[in-house]
Predicted model as a PDB file, atoms N, CA, C, CB and O in Angstrom, pLDDT in the B-factor column:
MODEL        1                                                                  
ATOM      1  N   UNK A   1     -68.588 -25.489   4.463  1.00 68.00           N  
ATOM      2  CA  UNK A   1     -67.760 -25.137   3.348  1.00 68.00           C  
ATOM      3  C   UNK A   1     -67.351 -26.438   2.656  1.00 68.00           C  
ATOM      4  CB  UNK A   1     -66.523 -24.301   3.800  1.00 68.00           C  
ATOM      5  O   UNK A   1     -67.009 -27.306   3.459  1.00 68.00           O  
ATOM      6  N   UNK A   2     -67.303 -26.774   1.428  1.00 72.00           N  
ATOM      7  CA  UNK A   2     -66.655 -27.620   0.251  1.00 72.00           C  
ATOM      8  C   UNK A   2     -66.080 -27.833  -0.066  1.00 72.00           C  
ATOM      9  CB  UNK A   2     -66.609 -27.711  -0.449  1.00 72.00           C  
ATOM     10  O   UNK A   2     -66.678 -27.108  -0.861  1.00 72.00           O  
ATOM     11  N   UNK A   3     -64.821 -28.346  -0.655  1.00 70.00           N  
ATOM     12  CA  UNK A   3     -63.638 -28.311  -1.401  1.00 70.00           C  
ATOM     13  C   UNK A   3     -62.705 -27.897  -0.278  1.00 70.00           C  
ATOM     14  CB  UNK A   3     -63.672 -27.337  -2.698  1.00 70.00           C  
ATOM     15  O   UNK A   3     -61.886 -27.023  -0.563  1.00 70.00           O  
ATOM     16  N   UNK A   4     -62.699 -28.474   1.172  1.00 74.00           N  
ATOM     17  CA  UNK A   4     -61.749 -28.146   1.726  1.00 74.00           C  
ATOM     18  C   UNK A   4     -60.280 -28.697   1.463  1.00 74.00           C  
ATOM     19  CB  UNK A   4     -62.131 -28.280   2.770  1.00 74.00           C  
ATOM     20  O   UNK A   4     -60.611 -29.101   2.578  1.00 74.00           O  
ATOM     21  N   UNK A   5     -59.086 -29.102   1.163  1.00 70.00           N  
ATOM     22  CA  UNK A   5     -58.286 -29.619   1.034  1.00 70.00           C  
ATOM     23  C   UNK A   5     -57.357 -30.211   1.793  1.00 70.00           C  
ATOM     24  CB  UNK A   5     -58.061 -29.168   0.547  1.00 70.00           C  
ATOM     25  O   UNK A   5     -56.933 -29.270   2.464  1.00 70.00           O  
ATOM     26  N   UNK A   6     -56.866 -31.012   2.063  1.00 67.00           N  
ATOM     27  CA  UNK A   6     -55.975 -32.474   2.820  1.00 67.00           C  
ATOM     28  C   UNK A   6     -54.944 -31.377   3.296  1.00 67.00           C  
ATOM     29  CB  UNK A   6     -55.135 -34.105   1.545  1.00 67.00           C  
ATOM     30  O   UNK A   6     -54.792 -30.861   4.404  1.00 67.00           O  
ATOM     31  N   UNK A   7     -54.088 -31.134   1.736  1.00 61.00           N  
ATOM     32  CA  UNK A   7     -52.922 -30.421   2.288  1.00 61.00           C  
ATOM     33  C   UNK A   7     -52.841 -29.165   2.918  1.00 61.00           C  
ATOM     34  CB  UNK A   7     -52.163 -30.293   1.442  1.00 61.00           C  
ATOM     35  O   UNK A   7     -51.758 -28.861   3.419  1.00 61.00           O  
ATOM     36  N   UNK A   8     -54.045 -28.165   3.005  1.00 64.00           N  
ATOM     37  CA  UNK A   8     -53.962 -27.485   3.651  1.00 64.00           C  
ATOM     38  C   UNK A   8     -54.530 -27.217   5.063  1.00 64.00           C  
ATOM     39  CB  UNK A   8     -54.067 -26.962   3.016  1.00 64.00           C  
ATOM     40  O   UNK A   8     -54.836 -26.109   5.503  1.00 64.00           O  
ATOM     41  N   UNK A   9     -54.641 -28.616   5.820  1.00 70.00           N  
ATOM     42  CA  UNK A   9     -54.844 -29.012   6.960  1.00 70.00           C  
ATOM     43  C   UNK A   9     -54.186 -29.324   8.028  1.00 70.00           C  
ATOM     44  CB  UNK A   9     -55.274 -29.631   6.841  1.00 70.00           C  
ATOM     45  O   UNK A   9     -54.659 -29.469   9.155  1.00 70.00           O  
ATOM     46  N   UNK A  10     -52.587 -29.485   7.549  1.00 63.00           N  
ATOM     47  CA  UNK A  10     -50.938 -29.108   8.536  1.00 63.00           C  
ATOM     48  C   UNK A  10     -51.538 -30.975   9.059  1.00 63.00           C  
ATOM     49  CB  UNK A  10     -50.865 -27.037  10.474  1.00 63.00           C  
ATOM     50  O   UNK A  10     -51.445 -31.035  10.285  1.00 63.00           O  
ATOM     51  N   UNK A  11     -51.878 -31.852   8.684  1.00 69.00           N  
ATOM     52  CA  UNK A  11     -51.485 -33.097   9.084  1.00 69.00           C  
ATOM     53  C   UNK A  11     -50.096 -33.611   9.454  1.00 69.00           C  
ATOM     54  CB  UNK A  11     -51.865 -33.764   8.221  1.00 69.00           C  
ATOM     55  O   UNK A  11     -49.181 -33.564   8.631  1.00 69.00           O  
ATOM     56  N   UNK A  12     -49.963 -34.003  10.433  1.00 69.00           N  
ATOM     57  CA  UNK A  12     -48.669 -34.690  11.018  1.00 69.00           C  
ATOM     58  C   UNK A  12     -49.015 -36.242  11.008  1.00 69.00           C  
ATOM     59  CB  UNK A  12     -48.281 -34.131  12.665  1.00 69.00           C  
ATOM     60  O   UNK A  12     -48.919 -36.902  12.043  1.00 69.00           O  
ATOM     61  N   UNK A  13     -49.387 -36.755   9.904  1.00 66.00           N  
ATOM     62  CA  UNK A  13     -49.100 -38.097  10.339  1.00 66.00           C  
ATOM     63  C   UNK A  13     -49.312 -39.253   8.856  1.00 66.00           C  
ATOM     64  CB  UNK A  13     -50.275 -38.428  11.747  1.00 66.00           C  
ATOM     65  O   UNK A  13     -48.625 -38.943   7.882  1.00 66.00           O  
ATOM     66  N   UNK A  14     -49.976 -40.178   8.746  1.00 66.00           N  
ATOM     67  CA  UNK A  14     -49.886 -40.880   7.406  1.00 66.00           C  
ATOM     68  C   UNK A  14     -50.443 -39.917   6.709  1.00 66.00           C  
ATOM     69  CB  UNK A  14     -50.570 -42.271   7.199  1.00 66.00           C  
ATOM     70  O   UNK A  14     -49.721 -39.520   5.794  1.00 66.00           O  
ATOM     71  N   UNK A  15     -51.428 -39.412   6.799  1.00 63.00           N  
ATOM     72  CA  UNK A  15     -52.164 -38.590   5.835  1.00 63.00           C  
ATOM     73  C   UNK A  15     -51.671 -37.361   5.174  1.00 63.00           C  
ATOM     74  CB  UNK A  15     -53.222 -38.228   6.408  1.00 63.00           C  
ATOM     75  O   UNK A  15     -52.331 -36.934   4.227  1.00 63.00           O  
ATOM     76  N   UNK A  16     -50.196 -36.496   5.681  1.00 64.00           N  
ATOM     77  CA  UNK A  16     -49.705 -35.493   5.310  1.00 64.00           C  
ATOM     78  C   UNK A  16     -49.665 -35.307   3.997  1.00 64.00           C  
ATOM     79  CB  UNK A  16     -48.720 -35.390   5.779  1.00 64.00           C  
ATOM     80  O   UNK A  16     -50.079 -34.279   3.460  1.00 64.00           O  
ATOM     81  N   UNK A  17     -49.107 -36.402   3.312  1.00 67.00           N  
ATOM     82  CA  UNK A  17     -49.045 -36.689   1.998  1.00 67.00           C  
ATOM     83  C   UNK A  17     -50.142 -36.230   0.618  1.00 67.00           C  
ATOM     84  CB  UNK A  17     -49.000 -37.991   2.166  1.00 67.00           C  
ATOM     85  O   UNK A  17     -49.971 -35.602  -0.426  1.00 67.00           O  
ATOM     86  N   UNK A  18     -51.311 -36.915   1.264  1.00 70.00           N  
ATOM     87  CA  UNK A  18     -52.223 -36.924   0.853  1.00 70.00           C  
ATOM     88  C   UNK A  18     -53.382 -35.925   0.284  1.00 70.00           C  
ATOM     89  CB  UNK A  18     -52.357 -37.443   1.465  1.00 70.00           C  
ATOM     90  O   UNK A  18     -53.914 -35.208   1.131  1.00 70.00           O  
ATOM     91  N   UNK A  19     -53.831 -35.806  -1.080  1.00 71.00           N  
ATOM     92  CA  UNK A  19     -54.046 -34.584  -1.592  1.00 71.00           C  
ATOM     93  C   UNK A  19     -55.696 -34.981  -1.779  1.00 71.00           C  
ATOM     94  CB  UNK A  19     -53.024 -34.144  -3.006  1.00 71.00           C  
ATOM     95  O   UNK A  19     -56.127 -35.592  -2.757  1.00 71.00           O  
ATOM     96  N   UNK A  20     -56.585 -34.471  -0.555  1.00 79.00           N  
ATOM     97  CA  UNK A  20     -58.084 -34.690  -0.900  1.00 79.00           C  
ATOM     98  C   UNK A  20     -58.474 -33.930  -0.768  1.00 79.00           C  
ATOM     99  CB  UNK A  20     -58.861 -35.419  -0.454  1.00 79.00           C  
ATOM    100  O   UNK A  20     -57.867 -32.920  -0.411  1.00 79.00           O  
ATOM    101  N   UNK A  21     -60.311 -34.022  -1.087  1.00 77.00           N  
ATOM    102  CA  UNK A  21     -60.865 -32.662  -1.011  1.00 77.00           C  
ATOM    103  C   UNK A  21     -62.197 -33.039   0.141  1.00 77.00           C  
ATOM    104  CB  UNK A  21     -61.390 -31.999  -2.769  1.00 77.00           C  
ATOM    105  O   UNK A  21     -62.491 -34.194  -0.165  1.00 77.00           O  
ATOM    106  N   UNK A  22     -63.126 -32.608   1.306  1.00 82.00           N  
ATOM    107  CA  UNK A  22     -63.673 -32.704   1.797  1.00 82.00           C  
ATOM    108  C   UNK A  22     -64.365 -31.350   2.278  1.00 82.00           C  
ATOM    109  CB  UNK A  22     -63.194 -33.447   2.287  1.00 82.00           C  
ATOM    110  O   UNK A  22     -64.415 -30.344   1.570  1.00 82.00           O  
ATOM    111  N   UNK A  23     -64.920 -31.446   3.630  1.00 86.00           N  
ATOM    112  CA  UNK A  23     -66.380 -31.149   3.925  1.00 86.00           C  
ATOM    113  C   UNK A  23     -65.664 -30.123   5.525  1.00 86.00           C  
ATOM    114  CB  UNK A  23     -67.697 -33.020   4.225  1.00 86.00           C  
ATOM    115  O   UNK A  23     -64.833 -30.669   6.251  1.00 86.00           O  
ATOM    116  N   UNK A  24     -66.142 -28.736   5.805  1.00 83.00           N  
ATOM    117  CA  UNK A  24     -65.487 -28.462   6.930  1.00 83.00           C  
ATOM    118  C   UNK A  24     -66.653 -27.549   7.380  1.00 83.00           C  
ATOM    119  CB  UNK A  24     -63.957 -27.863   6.792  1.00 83.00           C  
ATOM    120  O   UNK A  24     -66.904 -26.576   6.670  1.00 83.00           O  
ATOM    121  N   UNK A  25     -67.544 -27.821   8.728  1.00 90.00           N  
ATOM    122  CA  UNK A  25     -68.518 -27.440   9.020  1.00 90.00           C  
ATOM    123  C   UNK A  25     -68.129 -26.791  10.317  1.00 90.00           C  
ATOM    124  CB  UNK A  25     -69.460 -28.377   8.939  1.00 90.00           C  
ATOM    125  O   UNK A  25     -67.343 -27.603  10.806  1.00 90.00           O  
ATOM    126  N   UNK A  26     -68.258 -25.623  11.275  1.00 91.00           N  
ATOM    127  CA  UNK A  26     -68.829 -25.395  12.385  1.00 91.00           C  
ATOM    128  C   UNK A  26     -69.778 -24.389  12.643  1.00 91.00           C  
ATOM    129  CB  UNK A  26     -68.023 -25.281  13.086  1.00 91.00           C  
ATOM    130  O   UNK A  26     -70.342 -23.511  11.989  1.00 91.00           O  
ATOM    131  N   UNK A  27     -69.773 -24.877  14.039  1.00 96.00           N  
ATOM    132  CA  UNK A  27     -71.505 -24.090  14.865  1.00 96.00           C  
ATOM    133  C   UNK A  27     -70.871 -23.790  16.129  1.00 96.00           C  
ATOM    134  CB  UNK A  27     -73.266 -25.386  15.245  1.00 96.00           C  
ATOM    135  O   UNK A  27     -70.228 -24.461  16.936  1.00 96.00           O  
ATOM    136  N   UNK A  28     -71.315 -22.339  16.052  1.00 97.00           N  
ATOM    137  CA  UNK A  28     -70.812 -21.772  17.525  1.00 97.00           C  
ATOM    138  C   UNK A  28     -71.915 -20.997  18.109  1.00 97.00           C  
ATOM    139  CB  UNK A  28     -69.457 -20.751  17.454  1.00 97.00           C  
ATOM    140  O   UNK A  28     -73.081 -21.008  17.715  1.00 97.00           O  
ATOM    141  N   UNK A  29     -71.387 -20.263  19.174  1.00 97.00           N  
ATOM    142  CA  UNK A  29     -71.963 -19.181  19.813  1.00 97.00           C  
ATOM    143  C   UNK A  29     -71.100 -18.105  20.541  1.00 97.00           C  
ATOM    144  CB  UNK A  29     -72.816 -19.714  20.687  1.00 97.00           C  
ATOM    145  O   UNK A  29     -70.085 -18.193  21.231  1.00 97.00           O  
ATOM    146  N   UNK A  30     -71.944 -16.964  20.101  1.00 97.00           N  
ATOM    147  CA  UNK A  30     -70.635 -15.630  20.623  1.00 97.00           C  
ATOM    148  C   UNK A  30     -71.499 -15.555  21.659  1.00 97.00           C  
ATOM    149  CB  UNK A  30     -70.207 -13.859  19.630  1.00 97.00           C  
ATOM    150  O   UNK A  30     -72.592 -16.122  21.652  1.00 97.00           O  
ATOM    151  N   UNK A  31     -70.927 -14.635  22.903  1.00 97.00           N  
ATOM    152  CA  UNK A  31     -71.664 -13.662  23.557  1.00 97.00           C  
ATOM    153  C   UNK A  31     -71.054 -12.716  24.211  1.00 97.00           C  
ATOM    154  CB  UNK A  31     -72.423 -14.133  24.326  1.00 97.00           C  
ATOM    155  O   UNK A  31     -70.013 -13.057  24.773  1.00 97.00           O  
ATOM    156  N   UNK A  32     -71.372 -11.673  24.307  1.00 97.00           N  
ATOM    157  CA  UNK A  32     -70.657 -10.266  24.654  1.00 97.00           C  
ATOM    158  C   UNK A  32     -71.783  -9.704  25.542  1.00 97.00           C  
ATOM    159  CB  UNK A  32     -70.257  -9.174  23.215  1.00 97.00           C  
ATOM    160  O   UNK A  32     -72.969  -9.806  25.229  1.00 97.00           O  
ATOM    161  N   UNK A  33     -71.272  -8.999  26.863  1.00 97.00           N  
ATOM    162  CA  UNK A  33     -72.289  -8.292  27.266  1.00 97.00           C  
ATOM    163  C   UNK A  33     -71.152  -7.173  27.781  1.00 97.00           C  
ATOM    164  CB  UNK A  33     -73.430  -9.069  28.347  1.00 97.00           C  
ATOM    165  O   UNK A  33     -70.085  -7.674  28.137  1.00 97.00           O  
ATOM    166  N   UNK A  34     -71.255  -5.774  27.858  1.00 96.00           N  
ATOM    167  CA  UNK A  34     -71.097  -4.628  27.601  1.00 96.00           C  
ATOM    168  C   UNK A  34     -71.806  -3.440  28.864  1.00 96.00           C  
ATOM    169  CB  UNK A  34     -71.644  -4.609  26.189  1.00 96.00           C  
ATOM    170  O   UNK A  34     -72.847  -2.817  28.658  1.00 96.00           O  
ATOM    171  N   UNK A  35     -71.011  -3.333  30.096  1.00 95.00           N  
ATOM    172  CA  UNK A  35     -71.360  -2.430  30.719  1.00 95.00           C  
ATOM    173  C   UNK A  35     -70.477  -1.039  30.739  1.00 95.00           C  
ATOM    174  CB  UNK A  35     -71.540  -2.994  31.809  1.00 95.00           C  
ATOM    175  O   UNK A  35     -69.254  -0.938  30.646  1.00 95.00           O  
ATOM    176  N   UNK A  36     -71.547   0.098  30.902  1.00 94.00           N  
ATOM    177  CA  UNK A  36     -70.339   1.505  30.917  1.00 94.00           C  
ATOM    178  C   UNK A  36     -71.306   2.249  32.017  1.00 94.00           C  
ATOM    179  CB  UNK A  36     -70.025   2.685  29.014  1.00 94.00           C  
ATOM    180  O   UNK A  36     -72.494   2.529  31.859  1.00 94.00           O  
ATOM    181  N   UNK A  37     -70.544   2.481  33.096  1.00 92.00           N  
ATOM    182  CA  UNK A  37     -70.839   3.460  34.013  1.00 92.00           C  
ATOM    183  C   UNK A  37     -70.006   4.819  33.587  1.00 92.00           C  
ATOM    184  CB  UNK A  37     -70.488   2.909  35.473  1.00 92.00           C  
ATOM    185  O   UNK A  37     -69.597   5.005  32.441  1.00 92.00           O  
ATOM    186  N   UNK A  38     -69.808   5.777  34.723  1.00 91.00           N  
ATOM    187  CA  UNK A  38     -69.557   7.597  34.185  1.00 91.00           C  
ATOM    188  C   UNK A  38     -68.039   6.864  34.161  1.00 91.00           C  
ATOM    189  CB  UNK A  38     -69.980   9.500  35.611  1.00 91.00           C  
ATOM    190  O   UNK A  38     -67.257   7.242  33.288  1.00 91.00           O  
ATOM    191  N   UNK A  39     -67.645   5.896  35.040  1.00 92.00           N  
ATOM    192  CA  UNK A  39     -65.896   6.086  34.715  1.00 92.00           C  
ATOM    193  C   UNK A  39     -65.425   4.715  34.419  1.00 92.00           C  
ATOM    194  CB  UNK A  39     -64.865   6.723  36.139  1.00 92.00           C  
ATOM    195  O   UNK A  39     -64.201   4.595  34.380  1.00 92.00           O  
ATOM    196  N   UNK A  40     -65.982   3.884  34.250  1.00 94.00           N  
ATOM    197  CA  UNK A  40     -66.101   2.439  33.614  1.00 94.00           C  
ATOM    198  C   UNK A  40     -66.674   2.121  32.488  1.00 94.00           C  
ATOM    199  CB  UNK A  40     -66.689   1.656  34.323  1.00 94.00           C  
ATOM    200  O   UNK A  40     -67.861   2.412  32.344  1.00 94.00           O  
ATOM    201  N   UNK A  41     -65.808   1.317  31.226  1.00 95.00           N  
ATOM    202  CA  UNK A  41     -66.104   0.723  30.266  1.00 95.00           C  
ATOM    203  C   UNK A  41     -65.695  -0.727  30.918  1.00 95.00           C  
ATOM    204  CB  UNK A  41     -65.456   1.286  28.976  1.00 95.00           C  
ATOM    205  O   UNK A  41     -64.647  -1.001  31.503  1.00 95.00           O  
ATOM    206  N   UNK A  42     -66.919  -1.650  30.630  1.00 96.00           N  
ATOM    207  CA  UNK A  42     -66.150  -3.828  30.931  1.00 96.00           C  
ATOM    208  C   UNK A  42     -66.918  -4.229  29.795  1.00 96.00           C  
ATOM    209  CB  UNK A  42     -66.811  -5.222  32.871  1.00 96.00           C  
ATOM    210  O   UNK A  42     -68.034  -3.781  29.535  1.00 96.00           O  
ATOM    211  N   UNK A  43     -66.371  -4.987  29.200  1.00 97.00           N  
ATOM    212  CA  UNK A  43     -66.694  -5.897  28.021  1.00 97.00           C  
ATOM    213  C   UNK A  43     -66.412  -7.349  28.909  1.00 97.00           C  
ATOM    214  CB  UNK A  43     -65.563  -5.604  26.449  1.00 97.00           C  
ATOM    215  O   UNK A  43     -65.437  -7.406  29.658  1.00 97.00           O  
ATOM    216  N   UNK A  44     -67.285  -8.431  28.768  1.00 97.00           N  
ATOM    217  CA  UNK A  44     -67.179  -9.646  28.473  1.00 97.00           C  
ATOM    218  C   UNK A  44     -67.673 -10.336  27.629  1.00 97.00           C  
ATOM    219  CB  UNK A  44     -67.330 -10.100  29.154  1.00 97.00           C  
ATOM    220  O   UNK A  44     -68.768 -10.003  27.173  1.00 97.00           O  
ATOM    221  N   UNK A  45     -67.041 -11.468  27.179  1.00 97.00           N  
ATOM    222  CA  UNK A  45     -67.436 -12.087  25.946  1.00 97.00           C  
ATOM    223  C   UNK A  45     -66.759 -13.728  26.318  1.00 97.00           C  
ATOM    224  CB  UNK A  45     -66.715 -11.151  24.423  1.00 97.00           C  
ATOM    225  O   UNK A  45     -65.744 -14.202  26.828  1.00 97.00           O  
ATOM    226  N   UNK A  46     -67.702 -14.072  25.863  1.00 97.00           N  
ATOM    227  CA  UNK A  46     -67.458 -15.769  25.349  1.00 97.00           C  
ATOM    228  C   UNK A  46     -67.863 -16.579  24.254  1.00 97.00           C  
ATOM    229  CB  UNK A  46     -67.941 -16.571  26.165  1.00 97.00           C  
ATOM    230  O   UNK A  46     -68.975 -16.303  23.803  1.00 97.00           O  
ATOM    231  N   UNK A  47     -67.265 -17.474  23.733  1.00 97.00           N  
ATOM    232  CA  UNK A  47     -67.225 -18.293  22.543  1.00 97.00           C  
ATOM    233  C   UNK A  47     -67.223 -19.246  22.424  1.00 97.00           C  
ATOM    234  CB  UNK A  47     -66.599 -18.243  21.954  1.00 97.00           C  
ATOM    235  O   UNK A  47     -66.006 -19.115  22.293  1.00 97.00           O  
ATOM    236  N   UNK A  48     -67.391 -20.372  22.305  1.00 97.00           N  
ATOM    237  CA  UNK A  48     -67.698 -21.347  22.227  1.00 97.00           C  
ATOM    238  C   UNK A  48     -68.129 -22.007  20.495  1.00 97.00           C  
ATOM    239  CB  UNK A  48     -68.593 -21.255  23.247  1.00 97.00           C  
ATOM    240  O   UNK A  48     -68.937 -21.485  19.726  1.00 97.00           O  
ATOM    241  N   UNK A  49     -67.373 -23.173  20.262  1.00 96.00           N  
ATOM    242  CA  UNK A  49     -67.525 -23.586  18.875  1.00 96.00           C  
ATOM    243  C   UNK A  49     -67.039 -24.872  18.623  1.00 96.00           C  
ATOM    244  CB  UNK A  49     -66.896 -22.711  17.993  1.00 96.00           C  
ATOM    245  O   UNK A  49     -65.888 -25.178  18.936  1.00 96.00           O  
ATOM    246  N   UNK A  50     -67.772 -25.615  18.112  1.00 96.00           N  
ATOM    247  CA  UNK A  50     -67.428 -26.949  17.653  1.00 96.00           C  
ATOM    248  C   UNK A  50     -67.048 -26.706  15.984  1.00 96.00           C  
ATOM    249  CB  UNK A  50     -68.802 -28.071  17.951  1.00 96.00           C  
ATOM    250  O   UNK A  50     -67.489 -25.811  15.262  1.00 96.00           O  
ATOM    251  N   UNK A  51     -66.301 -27.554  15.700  1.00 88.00           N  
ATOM    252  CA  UNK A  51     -65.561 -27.176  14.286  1.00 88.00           C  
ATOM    253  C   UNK A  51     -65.277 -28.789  13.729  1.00 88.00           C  
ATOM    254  CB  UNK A  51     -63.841 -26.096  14.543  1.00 88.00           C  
ATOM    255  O   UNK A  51     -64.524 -29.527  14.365  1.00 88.00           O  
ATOM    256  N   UNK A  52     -66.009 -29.276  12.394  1.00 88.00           N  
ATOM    257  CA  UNK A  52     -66.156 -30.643  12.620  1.00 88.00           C  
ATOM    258  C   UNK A  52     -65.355 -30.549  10.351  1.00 88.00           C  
ATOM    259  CB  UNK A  52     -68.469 -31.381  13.345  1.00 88.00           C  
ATOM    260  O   UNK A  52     -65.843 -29.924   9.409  1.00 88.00           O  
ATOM    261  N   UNK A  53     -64.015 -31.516  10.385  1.00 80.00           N  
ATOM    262  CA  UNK A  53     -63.531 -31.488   8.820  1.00 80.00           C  
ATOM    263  C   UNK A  53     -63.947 -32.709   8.294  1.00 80.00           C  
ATOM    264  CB  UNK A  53     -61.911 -31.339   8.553  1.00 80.00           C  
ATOM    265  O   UNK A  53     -63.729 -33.602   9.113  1.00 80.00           O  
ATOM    266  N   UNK A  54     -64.374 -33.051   7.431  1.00 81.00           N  
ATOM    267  CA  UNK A  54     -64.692 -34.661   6.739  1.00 81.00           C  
ATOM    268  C   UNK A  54     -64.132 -34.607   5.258  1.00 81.00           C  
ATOM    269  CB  UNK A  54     -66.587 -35.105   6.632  1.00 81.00           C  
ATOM    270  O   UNK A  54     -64.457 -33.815   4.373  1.00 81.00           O  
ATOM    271  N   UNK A  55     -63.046 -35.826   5.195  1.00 79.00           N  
ATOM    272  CA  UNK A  55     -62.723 -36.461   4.373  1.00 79.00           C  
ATOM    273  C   UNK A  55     -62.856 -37.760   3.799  1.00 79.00           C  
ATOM    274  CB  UNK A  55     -62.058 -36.290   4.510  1.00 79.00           C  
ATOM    275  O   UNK A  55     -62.160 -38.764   3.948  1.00 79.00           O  
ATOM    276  N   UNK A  56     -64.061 -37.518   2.993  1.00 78.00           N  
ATOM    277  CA  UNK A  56     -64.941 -39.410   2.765  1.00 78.00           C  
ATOM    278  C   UNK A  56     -63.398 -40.247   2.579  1.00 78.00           C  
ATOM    279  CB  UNK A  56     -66.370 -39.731   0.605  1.00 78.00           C  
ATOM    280  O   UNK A  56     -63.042 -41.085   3.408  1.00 78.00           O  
ATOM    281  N   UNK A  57     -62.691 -39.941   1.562  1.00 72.00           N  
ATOM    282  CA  UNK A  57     -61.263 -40.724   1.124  1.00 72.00           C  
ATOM    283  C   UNK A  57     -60.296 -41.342   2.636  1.00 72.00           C  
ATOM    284  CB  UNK A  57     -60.126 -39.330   0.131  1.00 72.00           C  
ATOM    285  O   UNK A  57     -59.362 -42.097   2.906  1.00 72.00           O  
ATOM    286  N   UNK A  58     -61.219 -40.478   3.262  1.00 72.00           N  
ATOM    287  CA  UNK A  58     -59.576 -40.328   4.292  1.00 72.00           C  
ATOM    288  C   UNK A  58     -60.080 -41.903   5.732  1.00 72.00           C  
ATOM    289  CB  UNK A  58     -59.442 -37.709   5.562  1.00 72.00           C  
ATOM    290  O   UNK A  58     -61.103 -41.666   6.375  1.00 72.00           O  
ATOM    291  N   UNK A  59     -59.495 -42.984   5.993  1.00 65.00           N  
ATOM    292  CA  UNK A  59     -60.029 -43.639   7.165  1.00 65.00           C  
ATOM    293  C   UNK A  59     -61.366 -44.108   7.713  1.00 65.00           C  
ATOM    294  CB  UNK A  59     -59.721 -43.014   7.900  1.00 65.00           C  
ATOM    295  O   UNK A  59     -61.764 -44.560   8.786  1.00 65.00           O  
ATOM    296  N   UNK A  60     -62.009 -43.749   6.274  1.00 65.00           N  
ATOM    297  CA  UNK A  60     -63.386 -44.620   6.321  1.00 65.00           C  
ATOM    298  C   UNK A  60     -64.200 -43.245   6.585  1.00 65.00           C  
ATOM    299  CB  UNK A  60     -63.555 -46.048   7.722  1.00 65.00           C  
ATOM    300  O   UNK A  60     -65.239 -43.242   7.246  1.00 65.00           O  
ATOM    301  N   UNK A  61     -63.609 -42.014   5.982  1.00 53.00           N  
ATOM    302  CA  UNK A  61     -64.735 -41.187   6.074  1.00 53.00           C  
ATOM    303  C   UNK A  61     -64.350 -40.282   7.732  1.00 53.00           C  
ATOM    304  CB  UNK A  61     -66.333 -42.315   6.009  1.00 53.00           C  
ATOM    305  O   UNK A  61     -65.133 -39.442   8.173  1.00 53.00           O  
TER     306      UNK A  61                                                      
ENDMDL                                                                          
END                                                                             
């Protein structure tokens, strides 16, 4: 995604201030597997995701 924005990133620190626009990418993986016997429904699921924001302006990128 594009045009992510500084301030709406909840920064706590020098950068709070700061009004930029950058780059906010992630890649995950779901997985769910789903058993039902006559008196059992089980769902499991897992997730996993890296989530990566870039601000060229911001600390050298």
């Amino acid at each position: 995604m594009d045009d992510v924005n500084s301030r709406s990133q909840g920064f706590r620190n020098q950068f709070q201030f700061v009004n930029t626009n950058g780059k906010y990418q992630v890649k995950g993986l779901d997985i769910l597997i789903q058993k039902r016997s006559r008196a059992v429904r089980s769902r499991l699921g897992y997730s996993v995701s890296e989530n990566t924001i870039t601000f060229e302006e911001l600390n050298n990128g």
